[in-house]
VEXLUM-496377 format. One record per residue (C-alpha): residue number from 1; residue in one letter; chain; x, y, z. Coordinates in steps of 0.001 Angstrom, whole numbers, padded with zeros to 6 digits. Example, Ala and Ser with C-alpha at 12.3 -4.5 7.8 and 13.67 -1.06 7.14 Angstrom:
pos_code_unit_x_y_z
1_A_A_012300_-004500_007800
2_S_A_013670_-001060_007140
REM end
This chain:
pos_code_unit_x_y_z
1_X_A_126034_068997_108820
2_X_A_124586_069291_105166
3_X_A_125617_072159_102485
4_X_A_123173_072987_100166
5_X_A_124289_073935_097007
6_X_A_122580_076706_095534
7_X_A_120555_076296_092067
8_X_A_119226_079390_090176
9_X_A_116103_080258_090934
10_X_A_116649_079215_094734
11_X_A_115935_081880_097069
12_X_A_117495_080845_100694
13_X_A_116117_082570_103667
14_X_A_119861_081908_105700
15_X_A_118758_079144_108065
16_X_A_120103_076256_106024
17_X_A_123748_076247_105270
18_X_A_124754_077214_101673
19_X_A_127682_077442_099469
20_X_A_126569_080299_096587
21_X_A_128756_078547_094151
22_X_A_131059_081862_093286
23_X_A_134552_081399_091870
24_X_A_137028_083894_093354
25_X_A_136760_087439_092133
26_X_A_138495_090728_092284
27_X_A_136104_092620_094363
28_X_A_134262_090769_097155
29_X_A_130851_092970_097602
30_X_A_128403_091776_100666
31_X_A_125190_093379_100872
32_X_A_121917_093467_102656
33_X_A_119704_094735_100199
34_X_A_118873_092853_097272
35_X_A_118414_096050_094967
36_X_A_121689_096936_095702
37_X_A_123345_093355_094758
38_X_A_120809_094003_091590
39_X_A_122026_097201_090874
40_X_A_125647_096901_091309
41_X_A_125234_094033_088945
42_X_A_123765_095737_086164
43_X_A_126641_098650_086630
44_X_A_129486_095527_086194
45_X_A_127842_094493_083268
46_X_A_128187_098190_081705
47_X_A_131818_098254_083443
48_X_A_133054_095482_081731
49_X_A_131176_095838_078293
50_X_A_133104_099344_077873
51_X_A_136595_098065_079459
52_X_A_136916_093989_079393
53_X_A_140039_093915_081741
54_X_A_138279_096007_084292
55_X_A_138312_093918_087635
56_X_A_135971_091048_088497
57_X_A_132894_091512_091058
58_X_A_131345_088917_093147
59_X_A_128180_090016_094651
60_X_A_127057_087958_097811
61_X_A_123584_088737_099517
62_X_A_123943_088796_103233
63_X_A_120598_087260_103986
64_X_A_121675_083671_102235
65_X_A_124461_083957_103942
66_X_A_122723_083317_107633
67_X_A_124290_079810_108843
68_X_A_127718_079998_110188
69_X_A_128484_076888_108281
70_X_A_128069_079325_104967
71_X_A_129634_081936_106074
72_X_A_132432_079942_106613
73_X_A_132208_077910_103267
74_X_A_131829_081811_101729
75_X_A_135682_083029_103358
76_X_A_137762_080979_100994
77_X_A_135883_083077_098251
78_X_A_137170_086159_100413
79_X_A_140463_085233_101070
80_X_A_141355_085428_097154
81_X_A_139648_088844_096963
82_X_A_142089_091986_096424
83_X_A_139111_093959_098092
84_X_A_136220_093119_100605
85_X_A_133328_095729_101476
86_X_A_130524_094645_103561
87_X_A_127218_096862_103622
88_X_A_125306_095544_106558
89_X_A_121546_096697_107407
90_X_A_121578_097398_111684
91_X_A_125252_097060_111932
92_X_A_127281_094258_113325
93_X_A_124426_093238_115430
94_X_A_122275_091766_112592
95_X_A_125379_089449_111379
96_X_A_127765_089252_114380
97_X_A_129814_085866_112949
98_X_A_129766_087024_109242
99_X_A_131410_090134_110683
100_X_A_133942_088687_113340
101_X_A_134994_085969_110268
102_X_A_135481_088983_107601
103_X_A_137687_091083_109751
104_X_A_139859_087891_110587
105_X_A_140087_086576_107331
106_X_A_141091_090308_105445
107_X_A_143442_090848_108292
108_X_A_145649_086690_107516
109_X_A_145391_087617_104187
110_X_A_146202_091318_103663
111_X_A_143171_092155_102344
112_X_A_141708_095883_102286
113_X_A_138527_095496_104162
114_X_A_135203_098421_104438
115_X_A_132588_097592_106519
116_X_A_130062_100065_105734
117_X_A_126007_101147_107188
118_X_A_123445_100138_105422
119_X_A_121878_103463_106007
120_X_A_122699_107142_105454
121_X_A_124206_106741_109432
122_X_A_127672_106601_110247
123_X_A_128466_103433_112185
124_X_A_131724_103999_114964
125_X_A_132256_100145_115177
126_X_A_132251_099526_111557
127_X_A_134935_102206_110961
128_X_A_136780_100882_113863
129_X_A_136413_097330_112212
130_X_A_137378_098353_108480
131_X_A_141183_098611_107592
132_X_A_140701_101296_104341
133_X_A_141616_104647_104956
134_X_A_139112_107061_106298
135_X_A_138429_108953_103583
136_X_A_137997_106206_100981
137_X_A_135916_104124_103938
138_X_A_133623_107412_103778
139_X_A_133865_107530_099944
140_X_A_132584_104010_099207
141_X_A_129613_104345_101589
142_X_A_128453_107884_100318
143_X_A_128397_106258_096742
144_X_A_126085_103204_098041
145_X_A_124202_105375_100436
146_X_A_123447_108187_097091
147_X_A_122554_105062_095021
148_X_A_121637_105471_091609
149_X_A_122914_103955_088616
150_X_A_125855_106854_088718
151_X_A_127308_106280_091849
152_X_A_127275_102613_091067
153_X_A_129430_102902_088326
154_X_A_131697_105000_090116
155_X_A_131895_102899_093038
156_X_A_133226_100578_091039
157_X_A_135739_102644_089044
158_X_A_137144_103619_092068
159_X_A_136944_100211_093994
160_X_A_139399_099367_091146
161_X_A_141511_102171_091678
162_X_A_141813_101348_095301
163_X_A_143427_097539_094093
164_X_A_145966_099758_091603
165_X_A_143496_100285_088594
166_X_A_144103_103432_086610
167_X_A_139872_104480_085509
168_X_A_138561_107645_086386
169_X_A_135653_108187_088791
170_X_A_133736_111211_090359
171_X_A_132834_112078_093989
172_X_A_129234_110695_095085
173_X_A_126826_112689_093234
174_X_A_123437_113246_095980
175_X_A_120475_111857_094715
176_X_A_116655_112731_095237
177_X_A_115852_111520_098390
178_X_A_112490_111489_098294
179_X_A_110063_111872_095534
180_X_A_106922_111158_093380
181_X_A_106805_108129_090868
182_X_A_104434_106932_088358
183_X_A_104430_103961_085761
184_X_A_105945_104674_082571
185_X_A_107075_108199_083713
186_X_A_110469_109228_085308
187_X_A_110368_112002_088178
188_X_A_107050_113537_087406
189_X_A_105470_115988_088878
190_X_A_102607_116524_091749
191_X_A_100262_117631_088267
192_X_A_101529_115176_086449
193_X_A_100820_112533_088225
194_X_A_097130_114460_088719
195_X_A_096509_114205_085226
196_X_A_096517_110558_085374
197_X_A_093727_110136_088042
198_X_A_090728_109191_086176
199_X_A_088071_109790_088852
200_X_A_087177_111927_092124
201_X_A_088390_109126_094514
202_X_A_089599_109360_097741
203_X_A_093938_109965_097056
204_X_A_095714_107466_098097
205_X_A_099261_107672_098464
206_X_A_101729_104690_098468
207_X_A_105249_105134_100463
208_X_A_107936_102866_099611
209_X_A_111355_102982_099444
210_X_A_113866_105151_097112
211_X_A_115560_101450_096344
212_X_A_113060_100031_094318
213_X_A_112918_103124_091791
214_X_A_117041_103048_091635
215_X_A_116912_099104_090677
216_X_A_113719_099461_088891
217_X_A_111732_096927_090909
218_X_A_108665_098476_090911
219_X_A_106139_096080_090026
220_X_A_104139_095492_093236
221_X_A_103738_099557_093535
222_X_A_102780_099658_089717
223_X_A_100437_096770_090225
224_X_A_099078_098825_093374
225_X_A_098453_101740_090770
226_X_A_096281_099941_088640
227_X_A_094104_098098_091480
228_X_A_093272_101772_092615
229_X_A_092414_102989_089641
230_X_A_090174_100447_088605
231_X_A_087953_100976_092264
232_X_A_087750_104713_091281
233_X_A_090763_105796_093465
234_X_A_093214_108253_092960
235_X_A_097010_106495_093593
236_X_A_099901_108756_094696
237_X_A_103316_106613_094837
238_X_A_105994_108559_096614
239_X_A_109872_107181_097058
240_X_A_111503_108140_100379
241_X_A_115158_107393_101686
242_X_A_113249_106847_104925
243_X_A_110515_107971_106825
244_X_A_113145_109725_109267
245_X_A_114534_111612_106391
246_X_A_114062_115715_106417
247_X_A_113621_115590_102772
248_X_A_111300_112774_102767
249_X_A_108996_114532_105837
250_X_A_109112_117785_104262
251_X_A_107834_116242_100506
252_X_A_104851_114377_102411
253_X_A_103963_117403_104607
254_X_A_103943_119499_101272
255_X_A_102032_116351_099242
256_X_A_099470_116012_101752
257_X_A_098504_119499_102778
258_X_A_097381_119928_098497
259_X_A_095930_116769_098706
260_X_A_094717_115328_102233
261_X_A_095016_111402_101347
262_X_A_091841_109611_102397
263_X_A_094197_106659_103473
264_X_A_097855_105884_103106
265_X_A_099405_102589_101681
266_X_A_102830_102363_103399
267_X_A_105331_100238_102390
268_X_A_108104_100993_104667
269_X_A_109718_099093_107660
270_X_A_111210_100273_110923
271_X_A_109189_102433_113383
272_X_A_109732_106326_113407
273_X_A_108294_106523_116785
274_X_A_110671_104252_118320
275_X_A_113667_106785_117607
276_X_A_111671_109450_119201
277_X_A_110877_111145_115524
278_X_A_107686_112719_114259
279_X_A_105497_110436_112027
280_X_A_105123_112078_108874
281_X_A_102855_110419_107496
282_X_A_099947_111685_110707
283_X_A_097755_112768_108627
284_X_A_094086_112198_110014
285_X_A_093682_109277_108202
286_X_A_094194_105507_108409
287_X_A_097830_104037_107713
288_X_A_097297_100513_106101
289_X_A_100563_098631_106528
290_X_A_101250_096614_103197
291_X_A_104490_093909_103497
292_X_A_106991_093780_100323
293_X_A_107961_090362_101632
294_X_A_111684_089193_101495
295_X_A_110566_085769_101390
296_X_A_109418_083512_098579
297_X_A_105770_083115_097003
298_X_A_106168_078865_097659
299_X_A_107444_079043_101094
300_X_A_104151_081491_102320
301_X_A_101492_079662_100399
302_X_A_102591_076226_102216
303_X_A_103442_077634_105475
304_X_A_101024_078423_108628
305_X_A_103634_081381_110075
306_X_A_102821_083526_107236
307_X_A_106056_085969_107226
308_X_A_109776_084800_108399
309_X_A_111203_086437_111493
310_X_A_112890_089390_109314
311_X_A_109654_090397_107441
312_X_A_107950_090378_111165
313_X_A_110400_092388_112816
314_X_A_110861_095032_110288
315_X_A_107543_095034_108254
316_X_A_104774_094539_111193
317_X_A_105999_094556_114826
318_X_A_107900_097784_114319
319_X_A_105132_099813_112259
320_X_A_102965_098609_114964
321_X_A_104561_101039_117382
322_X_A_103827_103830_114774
323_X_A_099546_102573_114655
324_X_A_100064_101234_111159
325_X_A_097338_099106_110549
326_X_A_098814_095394_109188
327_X_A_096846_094766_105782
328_X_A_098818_091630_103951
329_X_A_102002_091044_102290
330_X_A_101334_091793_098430
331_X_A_104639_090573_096763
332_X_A_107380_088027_096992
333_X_A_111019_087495_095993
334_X_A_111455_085488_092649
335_X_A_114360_084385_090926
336_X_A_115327_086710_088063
337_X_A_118178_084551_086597
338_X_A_121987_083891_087825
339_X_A_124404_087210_086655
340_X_A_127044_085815_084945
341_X_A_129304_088488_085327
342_X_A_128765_088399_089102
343_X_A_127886_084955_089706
344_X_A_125132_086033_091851
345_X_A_121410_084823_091698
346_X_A_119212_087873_091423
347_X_A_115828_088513_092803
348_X_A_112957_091332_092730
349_X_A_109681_091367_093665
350_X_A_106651_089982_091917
351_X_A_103143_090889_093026
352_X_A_100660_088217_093730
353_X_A_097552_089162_092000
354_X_A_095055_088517_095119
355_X_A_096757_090336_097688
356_X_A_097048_093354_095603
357_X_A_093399_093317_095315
358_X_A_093149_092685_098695
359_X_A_094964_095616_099924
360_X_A_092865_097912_097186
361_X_A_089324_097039_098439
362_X_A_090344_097515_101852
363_X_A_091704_100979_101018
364_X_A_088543_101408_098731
365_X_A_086226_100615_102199
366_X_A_088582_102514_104456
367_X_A_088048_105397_101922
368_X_A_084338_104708_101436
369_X_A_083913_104908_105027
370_X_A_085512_108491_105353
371_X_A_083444_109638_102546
372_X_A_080145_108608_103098
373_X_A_078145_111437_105409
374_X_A_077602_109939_108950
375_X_A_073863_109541_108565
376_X_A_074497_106695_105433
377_X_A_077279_104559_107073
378_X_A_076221_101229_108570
379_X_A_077922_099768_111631
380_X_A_078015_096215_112870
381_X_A_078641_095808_116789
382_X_A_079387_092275_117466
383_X_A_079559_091123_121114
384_X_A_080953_087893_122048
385_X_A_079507_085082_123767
386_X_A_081977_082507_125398
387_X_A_081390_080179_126495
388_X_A_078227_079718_124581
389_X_A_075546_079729_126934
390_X_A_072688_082903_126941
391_X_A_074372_084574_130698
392_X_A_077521_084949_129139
393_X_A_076254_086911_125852
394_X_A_078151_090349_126176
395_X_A_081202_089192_127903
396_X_A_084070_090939_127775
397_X_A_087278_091352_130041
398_X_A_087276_094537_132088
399_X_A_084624_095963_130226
400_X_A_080875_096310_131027
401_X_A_080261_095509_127465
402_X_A_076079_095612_127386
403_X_A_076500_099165_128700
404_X_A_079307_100334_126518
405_X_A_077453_099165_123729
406_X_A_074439_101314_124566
407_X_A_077073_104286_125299
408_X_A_078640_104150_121802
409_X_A_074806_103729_120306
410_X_A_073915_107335_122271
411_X_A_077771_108311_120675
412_X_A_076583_107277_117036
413_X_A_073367_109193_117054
414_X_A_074936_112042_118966
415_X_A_077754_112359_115854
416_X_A_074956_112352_113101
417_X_A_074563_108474_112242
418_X_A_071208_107291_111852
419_X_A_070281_105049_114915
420_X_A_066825_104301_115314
421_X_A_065042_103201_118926
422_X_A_068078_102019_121655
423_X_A_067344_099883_124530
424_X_A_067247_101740_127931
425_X_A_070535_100182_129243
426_X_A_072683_097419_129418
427_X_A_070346_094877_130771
428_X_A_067343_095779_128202
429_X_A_069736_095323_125259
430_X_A_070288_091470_126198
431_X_A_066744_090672_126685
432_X_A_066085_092333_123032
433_X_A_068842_089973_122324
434_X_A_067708_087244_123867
435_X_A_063771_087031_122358
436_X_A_065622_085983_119148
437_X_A_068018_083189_118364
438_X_A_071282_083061_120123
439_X_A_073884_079870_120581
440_X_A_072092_078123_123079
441_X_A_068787_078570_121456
442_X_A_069313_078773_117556
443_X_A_065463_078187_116530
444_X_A_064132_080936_118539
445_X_A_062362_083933_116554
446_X_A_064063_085818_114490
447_X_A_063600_089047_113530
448_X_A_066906_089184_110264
449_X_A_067796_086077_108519
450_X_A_070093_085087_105312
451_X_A_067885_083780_102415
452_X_A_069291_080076_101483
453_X_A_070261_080625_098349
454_X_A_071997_083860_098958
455_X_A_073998_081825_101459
456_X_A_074735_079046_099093
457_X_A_076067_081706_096681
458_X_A_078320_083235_099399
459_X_A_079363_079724_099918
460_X_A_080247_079028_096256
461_X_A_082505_082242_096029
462_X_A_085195_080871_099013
463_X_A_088074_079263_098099
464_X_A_087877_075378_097410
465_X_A_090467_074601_100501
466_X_A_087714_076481_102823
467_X_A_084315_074817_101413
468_X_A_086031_071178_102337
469_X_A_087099_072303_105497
470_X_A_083768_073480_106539
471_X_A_081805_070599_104549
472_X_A_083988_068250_106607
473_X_A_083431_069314_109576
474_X_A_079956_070226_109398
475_X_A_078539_068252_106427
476_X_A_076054_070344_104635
477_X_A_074251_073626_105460
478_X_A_070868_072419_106209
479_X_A_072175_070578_108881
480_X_A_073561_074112_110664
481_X_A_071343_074216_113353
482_X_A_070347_078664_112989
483_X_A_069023_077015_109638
484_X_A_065341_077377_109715
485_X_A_063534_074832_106437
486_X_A_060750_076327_104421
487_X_A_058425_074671_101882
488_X_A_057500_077610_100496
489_X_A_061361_078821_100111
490_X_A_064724_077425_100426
491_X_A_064663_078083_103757
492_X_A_066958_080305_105790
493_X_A_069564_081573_108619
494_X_A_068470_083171_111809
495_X_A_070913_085987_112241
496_X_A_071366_086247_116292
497_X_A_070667_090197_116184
498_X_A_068731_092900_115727
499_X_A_069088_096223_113909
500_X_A_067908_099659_114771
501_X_A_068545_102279_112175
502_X_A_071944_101373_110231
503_X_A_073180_099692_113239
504_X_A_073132_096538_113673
505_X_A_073862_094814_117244
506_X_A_074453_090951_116856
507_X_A_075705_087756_119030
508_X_A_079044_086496_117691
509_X_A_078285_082932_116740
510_X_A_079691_079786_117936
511_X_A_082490_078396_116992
512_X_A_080816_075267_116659
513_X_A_078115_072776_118243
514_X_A_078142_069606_120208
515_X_A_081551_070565_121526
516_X_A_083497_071456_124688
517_X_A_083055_075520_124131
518_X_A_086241_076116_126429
519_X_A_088510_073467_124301
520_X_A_087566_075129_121296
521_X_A_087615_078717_121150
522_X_A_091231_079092_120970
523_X_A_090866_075773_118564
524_X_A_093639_076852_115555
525_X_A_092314_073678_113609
526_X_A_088434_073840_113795
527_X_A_086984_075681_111055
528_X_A_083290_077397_111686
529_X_A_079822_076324_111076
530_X_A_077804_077013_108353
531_X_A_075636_079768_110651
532_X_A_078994_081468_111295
533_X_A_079684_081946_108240
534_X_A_076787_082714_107149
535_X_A_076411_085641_110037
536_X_A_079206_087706_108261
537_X_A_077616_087014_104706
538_X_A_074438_088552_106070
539_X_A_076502_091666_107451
540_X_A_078660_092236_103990
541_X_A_075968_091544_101767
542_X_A_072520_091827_103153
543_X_A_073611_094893_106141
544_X_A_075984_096350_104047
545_X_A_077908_096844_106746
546_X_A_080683_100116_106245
547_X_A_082539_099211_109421
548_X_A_082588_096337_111932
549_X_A_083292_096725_115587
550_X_A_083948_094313_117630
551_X_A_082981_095191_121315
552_X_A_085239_093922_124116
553_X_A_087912_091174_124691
554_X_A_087430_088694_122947
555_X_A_085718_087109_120140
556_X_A_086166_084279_118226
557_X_A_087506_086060_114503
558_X_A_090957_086500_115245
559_X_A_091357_082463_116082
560_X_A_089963_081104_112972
561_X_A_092346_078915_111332
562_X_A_094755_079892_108817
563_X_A_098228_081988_108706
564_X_A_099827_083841_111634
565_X_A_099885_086849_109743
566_X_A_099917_087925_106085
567_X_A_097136_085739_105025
568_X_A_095547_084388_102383
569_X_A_092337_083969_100198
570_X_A_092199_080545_102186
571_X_A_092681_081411_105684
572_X_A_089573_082098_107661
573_X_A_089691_084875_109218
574_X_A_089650_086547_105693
575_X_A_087441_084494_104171
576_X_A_084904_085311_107259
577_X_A_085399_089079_107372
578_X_A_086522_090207_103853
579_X_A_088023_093286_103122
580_X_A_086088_095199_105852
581_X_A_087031_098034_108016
582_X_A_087416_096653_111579
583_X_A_087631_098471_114648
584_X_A_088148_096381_118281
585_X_A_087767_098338_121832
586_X_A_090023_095903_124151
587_X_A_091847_096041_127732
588_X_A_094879_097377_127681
589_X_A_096811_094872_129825
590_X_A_096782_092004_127342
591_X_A_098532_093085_124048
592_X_A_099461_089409_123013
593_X_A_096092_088355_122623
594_X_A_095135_092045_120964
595_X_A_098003_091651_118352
596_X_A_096732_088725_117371
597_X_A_093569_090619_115920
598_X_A_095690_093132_114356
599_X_A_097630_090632_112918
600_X_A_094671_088254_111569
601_X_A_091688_090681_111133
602_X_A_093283_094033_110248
603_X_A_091370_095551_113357
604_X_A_092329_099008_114700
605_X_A_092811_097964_118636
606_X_A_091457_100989_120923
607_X_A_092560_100503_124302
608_X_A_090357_100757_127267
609_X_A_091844_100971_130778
610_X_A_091358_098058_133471
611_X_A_088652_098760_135774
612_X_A_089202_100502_139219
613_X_A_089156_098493_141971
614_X_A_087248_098312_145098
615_X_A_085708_096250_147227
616_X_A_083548_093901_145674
617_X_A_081455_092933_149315
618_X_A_078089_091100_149694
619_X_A_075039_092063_148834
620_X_A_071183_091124_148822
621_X_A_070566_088351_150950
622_X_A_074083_087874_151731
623_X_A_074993_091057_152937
624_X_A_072058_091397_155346
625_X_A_073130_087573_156706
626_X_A_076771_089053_157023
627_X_A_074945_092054_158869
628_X_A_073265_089647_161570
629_X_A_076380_087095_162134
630_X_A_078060_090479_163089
631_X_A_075406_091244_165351
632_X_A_075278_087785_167093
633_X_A_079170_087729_167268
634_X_A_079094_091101_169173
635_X_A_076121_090428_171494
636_X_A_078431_087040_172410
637_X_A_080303_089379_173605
638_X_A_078575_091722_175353
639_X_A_076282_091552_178736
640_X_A_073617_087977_178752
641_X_A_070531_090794_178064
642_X_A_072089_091616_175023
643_X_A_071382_088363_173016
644_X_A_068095_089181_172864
645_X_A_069271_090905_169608
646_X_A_069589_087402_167700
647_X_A_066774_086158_169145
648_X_A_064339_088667_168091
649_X_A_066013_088481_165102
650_X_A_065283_084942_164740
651_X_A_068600_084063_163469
652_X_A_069965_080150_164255
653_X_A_073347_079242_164504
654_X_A_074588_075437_163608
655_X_A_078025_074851_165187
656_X_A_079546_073001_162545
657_X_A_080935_069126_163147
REM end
């Protein structure tokens, strides 16, 4: 086995073993949260600046403290401590050997040990676990659970008075739970923060958590601020404790009854649903899930998983019980420098530029959407095609997809949108589709096409990793087989669709050409052709499309190469799809392959039931042949006269060999 030594400017997920380089200290502090470490930090610095004997801190963040081999390596630092409090985020659970090695080590060595939640909920087994007394066990959690810069400082004065320090401290003083926030302003107000929209915008609220304002780690929300305003939105941050908080429920009830949010930004991990709690933030609008990632910039860019299993669990697969739809992870740990004083390697979050703006134009389109009167949005309904031949256009799994599609057209017009002529039912809408260009017959008439050089621009404006993958694959454009040649023009691409009003009805491309369709449709590695690409260009830029639905399970979007989740400029599926509002009807009894569109191409999954069963019997030819075997095998039965029912049927039977 290996130990790392930790280097400022590291940040260490917990999976490799570690030794955080501390000397021993006075006060051992363990926490989950990285504000916390950050902001008991700065409160040691003020500690000791006024009173240079006052005790020693070491700060150790639980997270780098994952491999057993570290937490080891960490106990000699603990054994030399005159006091030990652990604050650990889901209890014992989360960090059973860290635990189990703390209460063994403070119990050989004398040691005075807390164990405390890392929420505003008592924990039994932690009590049980700690050896202080009750009342200062409650005492040092209320003062980390208040937070604040206050209860910091007095956490620490009376830390020391529990190791025989004579310094005053106060009780925990009770914080705002839950409140507004704005850059450059402390605590303003609902008017305030009015004054400072500069347009008519949809409002936008962002919910994070209370920690970030107490450390003053901000930045990502700040950066979020500015992206809104500069696409015309209004931007509402609002701090919370928790979602599951009264105070926090009652502030957003109050916030969004004055000013109904046209889609909320949310920040927060966990699931309120999953407790059996009211969502507060319901509020008949979407819920974009954005990820304050406790991982590293490096680490994501490199990597195909996209988030680490801690960001998953709390920051997308909970949400995703409470609807929240997963947008992308907008910021990053970074190194802000080693703490002297504490000898602990501090981190905050740093926004990455992209994402940010990202996140903003899909709140801008989601917002866009809602505003626009129904007669003025365009929608895209894309049905897939797999495998690629002209009988399986339409498919989807448990779902009559040609006719649902001409349902939802009749449902469009019926709600005000502006549909113009729709095919008589299921089966007239694929022979519209199939007079024009589809994957098994690409130079077939076409009735919308991408001008060549509008493509070529498209093409320009994708990141350089993308352009290679494609060119490699494919070579050039021309070659795309939906590319039609012109000498009069630059040519262009057959789009495999029609429109009728502002709806337009198209055949998902192919992932490719002159491959096995079944080997490749799942393909994580093959990129798309030029004519797949050049389908979506046509619906962003030439359509104009508000909203794109994709109708059935499954298409091909959601298995483009790239990240898992939380992806980047450079992964497909967002290079393919952009920024736009996606909505995906699919069968309720296969979530796994469902999440993987919510995960990839932040598509709002509505569940449709499985089909009822019944007999599926013969029918045409077959079921009148079934009808006359039945009627020879019961006149075999019956009375010699009564064969004359086959006969005069003329039916033959071959005894088989």
């Amino acid at each position: 086995m290996h130990l790392l030594a930790t280097e400022p400017g590291m940040i260490a997920d917990g999976s490799a073993a570690v030794d955080l380089g501390q000397t021993p200290g006075d006060i051992v502090v363990l926490a989950s949260a990285d504000t916390e470490i950050a902001l008991l930090a700065a409160a040691q610095a003020g500690r000791r600046k006024a009173d240079p004997v006052a005790p020693s801190l070491r700060l150790a963040p639980v997270m780098r403290l994952g491999h057993n081999l570290s937490v080891d390596v960490y106990m000699d630092n603990v054994a030399r401590a005159r006091l030990v409090v652990g604050r650990l985020l889901g209890g014992s659970a989360y960090w059973p050997y860290g635990v189990e090695r703390l209460v063994e080590t403070c119990r050989d060595n004398r040691i005075p040990l807390a164990l405390l939640p890392g929420d505003d909920k008592p924990d039994p087994e932690l009590a049980r676990l700690s050896t202080v007394g009750g009342e200062a066990w409650r005492r040092l959690w209320r003062y980390l659970a208040e937070g604040g810069p206050g209860n910091a400082d007095n956490f620490l004065r009376y830390a020391a008075s529990l190791i025989g320090g004579e310094t005053d401290w106060a009780e925990p003083a009770p914080l705002l739970r839950a409140g507004l926030c704005w850059p450059g302003h402390a605590l303003p107000s609902l008017d305030d923060i009015a004054r400072e929209w500069q347009s008519g915008g949809g409002i936008v609220p962002i919910v994070f958590y209370r920690a970030l304002v107490q450390s003053g780690n901000t930045a990502p929300v700040d950066a979020l601020v500015q992206a809104l305003i500069a696409r015309r939105l209004c931007p509402l941050p609002v701090f919370v404790q928790s979602l599951k908080d009264a105070e926090a429920a009652s502030l957003l009830t109050s916030i969004f009854a004055a000013h109904p949010p046209a889609v909320i930004l949310n920040a927060t991990g966990f699931s309120v649903a999953a407790s059996g709690g009211d969502d507060p933030l319901r509020a008949d609008c979407p819920v974009l899930q954005i990820v304050f990632s406790g991982g590293d910039e490096e680490a994501w860019r490199t990597g195909t998983r996209g988030l680490g299993p801690r960001d998953l669990a709390m920051n997308v697969a909970l949400p995703e019980i409470d609807g929240r739809i997963l947008s992308r992870a907008v910021s990053f740990k970074a190194p802000l420098g080693r703490d002297p004083e504490t000898e602990v390697d501090l981190v905050g979050y740093r926004p990455v530029a992209d994402r940010i703006a990202f996140v903003a134009d899909l709140a801008r389109n989601w917002a866009r959407l809602r505003e626009k009167p129904p007669a003025e949005r365009r929608i895209a309904i894309v049905l897939a095609n797999y495998p690629n031949r002209d009988g399986r256009i339409g498919n989807g799994v448990g779902l009559d997809t040609p006719q649902s599609a001409i349902t939802l057209l009749h449902a469009l017009r019926d709600a005000g949108y502006r549909v113009g002529d729709i095919p008589e039912d299921g089966t007239a809408l694929i022979r519209h589709l199939l007079a024009g260009p589809t994957n098994a017959r690409p130079q077939a008439p076409y009735e919308e096409s991408l001008p060549f050089n509008e493509y070529s621009a498209f093409f320009a404006s994708l990141q350089q990793p993308v352009q290679r993958h494609v060119a490699a694959q494919w070579g050039s454009a021309e070659r795309d087989s939906f590319f039609h040649p012109s000498r009069l023009t630059c040519g262009d691409f057959a789009i495999p669709g029609f429109r009728t009003g502002n709806i337009a009805v198209l055949v998902q491309p192919a992932r490719g050409y002159n491959l096995d369709p079944k080997a490749t449709y799942h393909d994580p590695a093959l990129p798309p052709p030029h004519s797949y690409l050049a389908t979506y260009a046509w619906l962003a830029d030439s359509f104009r499309a508000d909203a794109v639905i994709d109708l059935g399970k499954h298409g091909t979007l959601e298995w483009l190469p790239g990240k898992a989740l939380a992806l980047s400029a450079e992964c497909f599926p967002e290079a393919v799809l952009g920024p736009a509002p996606h909505l995906y009807p699919f069968i309720v009894n296969d979530p796994g392959e469902g999440t993987q569109a919510k995960r990839r191409a932040q598509a709002v999954i509505i569940d449709h039931l499985t089909p009822p069963l019944t007999r599926a019997g013969s029918y045409g030819a077959q079921a009148e042949l079934e009808r006359l075997i039945d009627e020879y095998y019961e006149s075999a039965r019956a009375p010699p006269a009564s064969t004359a029912i086959a006969a005069s049927a003329g039916v033959t039977i071959s005894p088989r060999h």
